[in-house]
N, C-alpha and C positions, 0 to 999 in steps of 0.2 A: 603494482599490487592491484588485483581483481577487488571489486566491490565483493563477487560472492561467488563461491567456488565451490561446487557438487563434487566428488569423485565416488563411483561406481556406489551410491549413496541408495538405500532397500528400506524402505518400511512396511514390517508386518505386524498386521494385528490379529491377536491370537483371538478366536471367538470359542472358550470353553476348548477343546482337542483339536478344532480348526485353525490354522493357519491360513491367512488371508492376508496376501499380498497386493498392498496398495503402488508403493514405487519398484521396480526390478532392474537397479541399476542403472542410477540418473545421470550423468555426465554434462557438467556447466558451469557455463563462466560469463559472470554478467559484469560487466565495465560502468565505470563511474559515469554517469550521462545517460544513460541507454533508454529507450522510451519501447518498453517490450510488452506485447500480447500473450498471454500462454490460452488457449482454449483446447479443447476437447468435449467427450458427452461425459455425460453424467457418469460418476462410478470407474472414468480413466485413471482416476488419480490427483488430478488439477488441485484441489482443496487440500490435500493432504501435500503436495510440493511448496504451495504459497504458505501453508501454516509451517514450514520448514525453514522456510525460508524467511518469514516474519519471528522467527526463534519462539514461537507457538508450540512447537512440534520439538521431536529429537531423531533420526534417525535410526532403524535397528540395525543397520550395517554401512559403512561405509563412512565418509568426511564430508563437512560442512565447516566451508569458512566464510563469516561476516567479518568484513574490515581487517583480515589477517589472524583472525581471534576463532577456533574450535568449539561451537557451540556441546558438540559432545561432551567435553568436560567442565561447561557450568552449571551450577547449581540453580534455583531456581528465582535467588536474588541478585546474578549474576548476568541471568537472563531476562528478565525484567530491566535491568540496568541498561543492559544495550536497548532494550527495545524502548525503553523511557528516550534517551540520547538521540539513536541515530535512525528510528525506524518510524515511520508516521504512516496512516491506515484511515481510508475512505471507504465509507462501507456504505452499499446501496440505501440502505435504511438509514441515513444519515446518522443516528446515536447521538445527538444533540439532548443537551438534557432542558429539557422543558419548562422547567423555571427562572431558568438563566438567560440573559439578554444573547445577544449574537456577538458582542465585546465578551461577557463573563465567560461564553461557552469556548474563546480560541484562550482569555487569557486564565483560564482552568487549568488548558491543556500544559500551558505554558510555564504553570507555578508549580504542578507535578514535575514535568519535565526537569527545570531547573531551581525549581524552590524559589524563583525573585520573582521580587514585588518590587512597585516604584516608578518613576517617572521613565526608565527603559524599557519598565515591560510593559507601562501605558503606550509609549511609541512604538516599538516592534507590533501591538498586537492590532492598531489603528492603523499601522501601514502596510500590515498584509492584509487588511479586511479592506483598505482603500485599493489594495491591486487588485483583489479579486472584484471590483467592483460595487464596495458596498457600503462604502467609508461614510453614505449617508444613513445608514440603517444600520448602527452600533446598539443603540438600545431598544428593537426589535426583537421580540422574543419569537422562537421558531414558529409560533403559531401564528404569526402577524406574514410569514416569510411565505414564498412560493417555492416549488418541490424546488425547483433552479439556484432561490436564492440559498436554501440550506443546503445543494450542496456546494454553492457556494463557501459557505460558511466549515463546512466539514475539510475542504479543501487547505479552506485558512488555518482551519486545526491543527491540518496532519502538515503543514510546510511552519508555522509559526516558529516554531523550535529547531529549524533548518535542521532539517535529517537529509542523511545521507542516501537513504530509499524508502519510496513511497509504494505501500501496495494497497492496489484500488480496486477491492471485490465488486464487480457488475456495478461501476459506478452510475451508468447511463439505465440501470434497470427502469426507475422511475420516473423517467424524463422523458417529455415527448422531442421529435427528432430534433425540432430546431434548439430546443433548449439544452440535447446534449451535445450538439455542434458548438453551442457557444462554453460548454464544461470544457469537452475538450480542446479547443483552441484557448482554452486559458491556462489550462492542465501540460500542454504545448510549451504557451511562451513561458511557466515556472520551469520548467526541466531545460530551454533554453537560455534563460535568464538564471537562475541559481543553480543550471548545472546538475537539478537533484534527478536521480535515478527513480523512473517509477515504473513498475509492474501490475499489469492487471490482468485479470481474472474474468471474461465475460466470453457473452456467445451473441452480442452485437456487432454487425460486419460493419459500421459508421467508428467503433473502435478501431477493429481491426487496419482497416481503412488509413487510421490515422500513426499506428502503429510501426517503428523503425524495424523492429523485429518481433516475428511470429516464431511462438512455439507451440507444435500439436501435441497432444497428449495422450496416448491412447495403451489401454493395458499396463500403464506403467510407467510407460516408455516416451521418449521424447521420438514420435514416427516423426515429424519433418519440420525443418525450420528454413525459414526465410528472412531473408536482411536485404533492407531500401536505402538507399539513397546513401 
């Protein structure tokens, strides 16, 4: 069973009598593991596929499967639900909330996610803030932290609750080079170490670069894909 499955998949948004087509017939199949780039310019579509694909979105035509399960036909607490579970989301802007320690801010993520509290979510959430590198800076609130360590910390967020896929809008926006070299070689060893599936979304070629699979995007359309290693 495919992590996530497009078939002939159209989103249009109506602007007053205009019709505007953002996807025209998406075709894709993303496997459990996969460590995938989708880029394009501005206005190809990109945004509107990952918000699809983060069950953000719904499609106007076609099928969209997460986990074997038709986002088409859930409702809007239904959709929430998977994306509470199985979906975790690093966003360049890190969204750390700013009163909260760098512990409060992944075990937040973690109490939404699965409602526990207690002596297992003090340890899941100090042993993913100790892999990402940070296990001495738990009660650091974001403003103590450097662009590197929060998104550190946003990383620790979105894997805490182990999902099944990660999508990482321009996560190296903010970072200068070496600091997102050290993102993603850690961003790396969690998709080879937990196996989690992630996607992102940028127009830095140090991404790219580091990326198993490339998807271009353009008008719509999936113009060209590439697969390494």
């Amino acid at each position: 069973m495919p992590l996530l499955k497009f078939e002939a998949v159209e989103k249009i948004y109506q602007q007053g009598e205009i019709a505007v087509p953002a996807l025209r017939g998406i075709d894709l199949i993303v496997e459990k593991g996969e460590f995938t780039t989708v880029f394009g310019p501005s206005g190809s579509g990109k945004t509107t596929l990952l918000n699809i694909i983060g069950a953000l979105d719904k499609p106007t035509k076609g099928r969209v499967e997460i986990l074997d399960q038709s986002i088409k036909e859930m409702d809007k607490n239904q959709l929430a639900m998977l994306r509470r579970k199985h979906i975790g989301f690093i966003f360049q802007s890190y969204n750390l909330i700013p009163v909260l320690t760098a512990y409060e801010n992944v075990e937040f993520a973690l109490r939404i996610a699965e409602g526990s509290q207690g002596p297992e979510t003090k340890e899941r959430v100090t042993n993913i803030l100790t892999k990402v590198g940070l296990g001495e800076m738990l009660a650091r609130k974001p403003n103590q932290l450097s662009g590197g360590q929060k998104q550190r910390v946003a990383i620790a967020r979105a894997l805490v609750k182990e999902p099944d896929l990660v999508l990482a809008d321009e996560p190296t926006a903010n970072l200068d080079s070496e600091t997102s070299q050290e993102v993603l070689e850690l961003m790396l060893k969690m998709n080879q170490e937990l196996k989690t599936t992630f996607i992102f979304s940028t127009h830095d070629p140090l991404v790219m670069k580091y990326a198993h699979r490339l998807l271009e995007i353009r008008d719509g359309m999936i113009s060209k894909e590439e697969r390494r290693g």
